[in-house]
TITI-678983 format. One record per atom (N, C-alpha, C): residue number from 1; atom name; x, y, z; residue in three letters. Coordinates in steps of 0.05 Angstrom, whole numbers, padded with zeros to 5 digits. Layout:
N
 marnu baro     px     py     pz zagu
   NUM   CA      X      Y      Z  ALA
...
***
This chain:
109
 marnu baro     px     py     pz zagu
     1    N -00660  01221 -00014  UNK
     1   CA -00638  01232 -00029  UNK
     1    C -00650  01252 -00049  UNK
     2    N -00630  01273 -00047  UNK
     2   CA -00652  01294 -00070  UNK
     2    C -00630  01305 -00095  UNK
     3    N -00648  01308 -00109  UNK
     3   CA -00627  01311 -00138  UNK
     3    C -00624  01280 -00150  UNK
     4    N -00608  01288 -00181  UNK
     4   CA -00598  01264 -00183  UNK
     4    C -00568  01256 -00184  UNK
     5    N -00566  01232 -00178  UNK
     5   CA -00536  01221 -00174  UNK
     5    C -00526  01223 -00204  UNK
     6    N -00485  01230 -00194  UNK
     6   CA -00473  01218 -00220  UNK
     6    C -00459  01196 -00228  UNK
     7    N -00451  01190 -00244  UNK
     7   CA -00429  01168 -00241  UNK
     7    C -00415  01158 -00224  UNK
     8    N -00402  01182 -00225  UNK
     8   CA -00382  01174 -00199  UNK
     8    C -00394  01176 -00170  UNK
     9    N -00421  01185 -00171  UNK
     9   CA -00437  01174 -00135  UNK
     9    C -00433  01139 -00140  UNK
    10    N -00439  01127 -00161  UNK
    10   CA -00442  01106 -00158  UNK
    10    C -00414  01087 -00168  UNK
    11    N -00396  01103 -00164  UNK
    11   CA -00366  01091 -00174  UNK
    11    C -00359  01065 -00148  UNK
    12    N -00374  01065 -00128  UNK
    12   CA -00356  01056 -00108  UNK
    12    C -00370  01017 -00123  UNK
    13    N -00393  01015 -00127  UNK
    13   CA -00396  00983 -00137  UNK
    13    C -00391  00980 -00160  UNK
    14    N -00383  00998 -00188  UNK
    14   CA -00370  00990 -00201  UNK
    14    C -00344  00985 -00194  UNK
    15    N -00323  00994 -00184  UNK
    15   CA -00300  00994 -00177  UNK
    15    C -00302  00962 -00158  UNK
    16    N -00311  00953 -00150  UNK
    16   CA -00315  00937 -00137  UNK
    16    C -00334  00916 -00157  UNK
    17    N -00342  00911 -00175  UNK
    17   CA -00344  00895 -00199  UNK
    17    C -00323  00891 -00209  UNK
    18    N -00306  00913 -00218  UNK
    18   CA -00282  00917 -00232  UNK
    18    C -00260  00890 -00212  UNK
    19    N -00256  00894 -00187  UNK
    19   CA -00251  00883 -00175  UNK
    19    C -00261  00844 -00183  UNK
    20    N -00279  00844 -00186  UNK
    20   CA -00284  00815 -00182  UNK
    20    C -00283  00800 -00199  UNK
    21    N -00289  00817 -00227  UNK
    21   CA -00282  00806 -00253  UNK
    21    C -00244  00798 -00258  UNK
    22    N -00234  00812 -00247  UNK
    22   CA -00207  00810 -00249  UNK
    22    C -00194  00783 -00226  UNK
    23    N -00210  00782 -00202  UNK
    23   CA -00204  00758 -00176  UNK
    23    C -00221  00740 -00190  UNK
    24    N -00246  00739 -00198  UNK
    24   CA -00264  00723 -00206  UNK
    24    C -00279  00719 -00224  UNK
    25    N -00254  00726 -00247  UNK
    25   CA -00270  00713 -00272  UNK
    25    C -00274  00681 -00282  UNK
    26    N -00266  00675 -00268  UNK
    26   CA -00270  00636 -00277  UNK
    26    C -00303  00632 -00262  UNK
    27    N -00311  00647 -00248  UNK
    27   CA -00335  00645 -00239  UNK
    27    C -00357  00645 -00255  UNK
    28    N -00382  00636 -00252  UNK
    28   CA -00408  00638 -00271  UNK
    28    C -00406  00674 -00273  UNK
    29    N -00424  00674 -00293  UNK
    29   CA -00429  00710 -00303  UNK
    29    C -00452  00711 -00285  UNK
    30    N -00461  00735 -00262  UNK
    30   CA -00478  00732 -00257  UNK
    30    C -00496  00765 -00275  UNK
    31    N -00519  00757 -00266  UNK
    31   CA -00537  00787 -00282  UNK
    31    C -00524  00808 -00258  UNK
    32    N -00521  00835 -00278  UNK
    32   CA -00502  00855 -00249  UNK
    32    C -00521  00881 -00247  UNK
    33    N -00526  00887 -00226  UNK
    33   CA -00538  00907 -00228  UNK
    33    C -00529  00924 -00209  UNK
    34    N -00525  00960 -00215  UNK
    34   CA -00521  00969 -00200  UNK
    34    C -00547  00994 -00199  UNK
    35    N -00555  01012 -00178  UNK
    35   CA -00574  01026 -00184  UNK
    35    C -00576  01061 -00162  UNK
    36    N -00582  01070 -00168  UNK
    36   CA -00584  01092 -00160  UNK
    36    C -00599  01108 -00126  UNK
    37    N -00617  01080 -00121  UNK
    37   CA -00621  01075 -00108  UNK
    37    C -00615  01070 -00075  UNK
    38    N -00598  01050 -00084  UNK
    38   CA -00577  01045 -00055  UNK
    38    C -00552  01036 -00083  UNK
    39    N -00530  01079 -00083  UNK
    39   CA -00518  01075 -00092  UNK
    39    C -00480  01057 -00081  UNK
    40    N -00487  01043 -00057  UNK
    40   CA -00459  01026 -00046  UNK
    40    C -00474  01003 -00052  UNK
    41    N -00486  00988 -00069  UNK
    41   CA -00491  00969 -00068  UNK
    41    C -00488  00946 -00097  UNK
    42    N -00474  00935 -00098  UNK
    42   CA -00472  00915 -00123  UNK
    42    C -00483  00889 -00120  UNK
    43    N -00505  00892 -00139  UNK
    43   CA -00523  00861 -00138  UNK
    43    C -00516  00844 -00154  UNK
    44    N -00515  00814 -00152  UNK
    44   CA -00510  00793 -00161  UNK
    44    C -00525  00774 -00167  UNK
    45    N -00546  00767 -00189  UNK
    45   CA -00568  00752 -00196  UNK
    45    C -00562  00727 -00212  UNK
    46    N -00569  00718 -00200  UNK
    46   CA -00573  00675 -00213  UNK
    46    C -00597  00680 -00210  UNK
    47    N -00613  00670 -00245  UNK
    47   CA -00631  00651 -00242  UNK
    47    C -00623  00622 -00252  UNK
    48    N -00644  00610 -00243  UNK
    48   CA -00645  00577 -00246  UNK
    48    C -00616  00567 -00246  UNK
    49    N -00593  00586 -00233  UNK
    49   CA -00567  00570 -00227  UNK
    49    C -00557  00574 -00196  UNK
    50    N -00572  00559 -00181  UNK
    50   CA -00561  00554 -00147  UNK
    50    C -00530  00550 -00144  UNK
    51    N -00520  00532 -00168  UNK
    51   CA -00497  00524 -00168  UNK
    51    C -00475  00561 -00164  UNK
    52    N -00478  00564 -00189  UNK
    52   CA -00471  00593 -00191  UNK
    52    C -00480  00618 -00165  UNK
    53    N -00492  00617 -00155  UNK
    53   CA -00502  00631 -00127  UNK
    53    C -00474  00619 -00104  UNK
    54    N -00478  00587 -00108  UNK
    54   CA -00458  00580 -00079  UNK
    54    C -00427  00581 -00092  UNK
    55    N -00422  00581 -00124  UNK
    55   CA -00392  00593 -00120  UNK
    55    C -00381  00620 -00118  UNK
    56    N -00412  00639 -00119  UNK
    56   CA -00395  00666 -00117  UNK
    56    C -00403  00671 -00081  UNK
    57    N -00417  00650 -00061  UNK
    57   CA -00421  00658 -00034  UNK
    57    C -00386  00653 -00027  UNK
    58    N -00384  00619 -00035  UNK
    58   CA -00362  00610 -00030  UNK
    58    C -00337  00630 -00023  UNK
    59    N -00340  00638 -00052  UNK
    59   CA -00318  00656 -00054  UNK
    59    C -00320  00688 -00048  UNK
    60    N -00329  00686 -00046  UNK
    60   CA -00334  00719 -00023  UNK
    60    C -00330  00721  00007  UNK
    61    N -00333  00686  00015  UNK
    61   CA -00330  00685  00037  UNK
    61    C -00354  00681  00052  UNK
    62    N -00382  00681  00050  UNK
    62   CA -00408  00684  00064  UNK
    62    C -00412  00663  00069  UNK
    63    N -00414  00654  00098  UNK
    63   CA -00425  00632  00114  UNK
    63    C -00443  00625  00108  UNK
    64    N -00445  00597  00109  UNK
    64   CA -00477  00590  00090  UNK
    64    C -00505  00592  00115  UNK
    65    N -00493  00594  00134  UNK
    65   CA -00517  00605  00153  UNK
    65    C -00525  00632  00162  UNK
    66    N -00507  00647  00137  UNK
    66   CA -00511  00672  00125  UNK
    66    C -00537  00680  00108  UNK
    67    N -00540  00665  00094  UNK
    67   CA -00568  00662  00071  UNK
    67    C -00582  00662  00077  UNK
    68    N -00608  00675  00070  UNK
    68   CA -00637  00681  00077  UNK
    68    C -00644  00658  00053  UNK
    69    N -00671  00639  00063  UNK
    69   CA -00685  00632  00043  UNK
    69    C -00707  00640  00041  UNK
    70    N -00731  00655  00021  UNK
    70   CA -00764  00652  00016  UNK
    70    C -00773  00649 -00007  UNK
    71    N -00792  00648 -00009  UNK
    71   CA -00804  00638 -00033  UNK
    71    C -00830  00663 -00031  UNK
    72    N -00835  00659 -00066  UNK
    72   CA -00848  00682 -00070  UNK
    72    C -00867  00673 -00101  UNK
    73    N -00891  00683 -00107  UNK
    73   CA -00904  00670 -00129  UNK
    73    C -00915  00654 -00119  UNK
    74    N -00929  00657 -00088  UNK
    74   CA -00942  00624 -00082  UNK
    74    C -00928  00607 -00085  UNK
    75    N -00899  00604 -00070  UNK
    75   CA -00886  00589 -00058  UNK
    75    C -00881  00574 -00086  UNK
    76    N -00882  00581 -00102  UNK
    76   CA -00861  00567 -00140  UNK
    76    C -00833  00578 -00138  UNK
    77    N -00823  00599 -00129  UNK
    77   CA -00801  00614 -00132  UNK
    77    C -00784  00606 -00108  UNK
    78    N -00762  00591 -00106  UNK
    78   CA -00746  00601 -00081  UNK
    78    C -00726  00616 -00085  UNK
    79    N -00720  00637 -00065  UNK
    79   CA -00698  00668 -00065  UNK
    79    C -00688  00653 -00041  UNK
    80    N -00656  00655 -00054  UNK
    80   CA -00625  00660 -00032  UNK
    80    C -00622  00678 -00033  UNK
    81    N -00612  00691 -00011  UNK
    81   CA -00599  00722 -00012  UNK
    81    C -00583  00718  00008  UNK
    82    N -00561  00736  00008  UNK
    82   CA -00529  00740  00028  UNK
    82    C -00522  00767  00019  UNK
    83    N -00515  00781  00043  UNK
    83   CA -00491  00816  00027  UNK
    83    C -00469  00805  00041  UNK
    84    N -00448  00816  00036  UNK
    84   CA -00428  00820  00038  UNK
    84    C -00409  00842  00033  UNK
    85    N -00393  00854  00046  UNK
    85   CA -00376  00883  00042  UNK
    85    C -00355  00868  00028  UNK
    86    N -00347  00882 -00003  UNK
    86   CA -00318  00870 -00012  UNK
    86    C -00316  00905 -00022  UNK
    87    N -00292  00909 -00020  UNK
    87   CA -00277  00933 -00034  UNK
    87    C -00295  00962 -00035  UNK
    88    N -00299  00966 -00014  UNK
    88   CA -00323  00982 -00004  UNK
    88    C -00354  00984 -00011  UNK
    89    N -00359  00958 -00021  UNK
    89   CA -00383  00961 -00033  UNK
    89    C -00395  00939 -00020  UNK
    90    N -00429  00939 -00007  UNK
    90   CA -00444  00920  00000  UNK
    90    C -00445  00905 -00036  UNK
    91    N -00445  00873 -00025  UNK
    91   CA -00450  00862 -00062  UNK
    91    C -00470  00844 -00043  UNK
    92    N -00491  00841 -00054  UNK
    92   CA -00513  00834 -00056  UNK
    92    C -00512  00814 -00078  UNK
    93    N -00517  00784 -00054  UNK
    93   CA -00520  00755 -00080  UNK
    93    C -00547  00749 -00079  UNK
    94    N -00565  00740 -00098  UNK
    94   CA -00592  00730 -00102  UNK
    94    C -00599  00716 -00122  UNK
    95    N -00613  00691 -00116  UNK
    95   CA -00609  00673 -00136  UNK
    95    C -00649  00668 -00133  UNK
    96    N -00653  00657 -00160  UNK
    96   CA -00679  00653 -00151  UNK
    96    C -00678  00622 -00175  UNK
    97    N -00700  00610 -00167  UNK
    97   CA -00699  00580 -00181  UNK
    97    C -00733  00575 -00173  UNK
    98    N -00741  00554 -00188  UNK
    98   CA -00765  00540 -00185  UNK
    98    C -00759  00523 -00160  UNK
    99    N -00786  00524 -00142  UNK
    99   CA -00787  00504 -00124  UNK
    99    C -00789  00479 -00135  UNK
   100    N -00779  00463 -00120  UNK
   100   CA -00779  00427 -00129  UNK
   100    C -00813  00414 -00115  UNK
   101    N -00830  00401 -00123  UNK
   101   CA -00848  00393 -00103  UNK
   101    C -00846  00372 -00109  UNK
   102    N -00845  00344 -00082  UNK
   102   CA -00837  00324 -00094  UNK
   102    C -00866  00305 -00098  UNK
   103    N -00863  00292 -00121  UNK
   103   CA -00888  00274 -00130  UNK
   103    C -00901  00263 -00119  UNK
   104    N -00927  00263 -00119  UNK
   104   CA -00943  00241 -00091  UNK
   104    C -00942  00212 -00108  UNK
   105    N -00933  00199 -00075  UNK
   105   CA -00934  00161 -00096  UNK
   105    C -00962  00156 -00088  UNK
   106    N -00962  00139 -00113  UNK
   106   CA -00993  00124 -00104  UNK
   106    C -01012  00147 -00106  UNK
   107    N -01013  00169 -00111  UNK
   107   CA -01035  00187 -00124  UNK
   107    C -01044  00204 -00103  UNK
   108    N -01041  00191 -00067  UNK
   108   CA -01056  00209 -00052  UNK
   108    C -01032  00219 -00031  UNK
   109    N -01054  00240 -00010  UNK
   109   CA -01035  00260  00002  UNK
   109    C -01046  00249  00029  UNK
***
């Protein structure tokens, strides 16, 4: 892309925020980002709230065999991710949380 974008290149995922805050404000707040980048795109960030990731998949509609899982940081970090098209905008959900590792009993592996 050459030059730079204006506002209104990137009107189409605010307008489509605008949208969700108004259907889905009883929902967690997620971090919002929109960027210049890949301007159809509205991202949706949870950290350390999974909970908050599966009520805005829920409600968007995204099959839970939709979600990508990986981990990242030497496997400390796990990333959900799902897109979804609402109101002409890809919205992009991503949640990231600490991995769980569960305790060794009795001390050995």
């Amino acid at each position: 892309m050459s030059g730079t974008l204006t506002l209104d290149e990137v009107a189409v995922p605010l307008r489509a925020l605008r949208l969700l805050a108004v259907d889905f404000g009883h929902l967690p707040a997620p971090s919002v980002h929109v960027t210049t980048i890949y301007p159809g795109r509205l991202e949706l960030s949870f950290y350390d709230d999974l909970s908050g990731f599966e009520m805005w998949r829920e409600a968007l509609g995204v099959a839970a065999d939709a979600v990508a899982y990986r981990e990242q940081t030497d496997g400390r970090t796990g990333v959900l991710s799902a897109s979804v098209d609402h109101a002409g905008a890809t919205v992009h959900l991503v949640a990231y949380a600490d991995v769980v590792t569960p305790a060794l009993v009795g001390g050995a592996a």
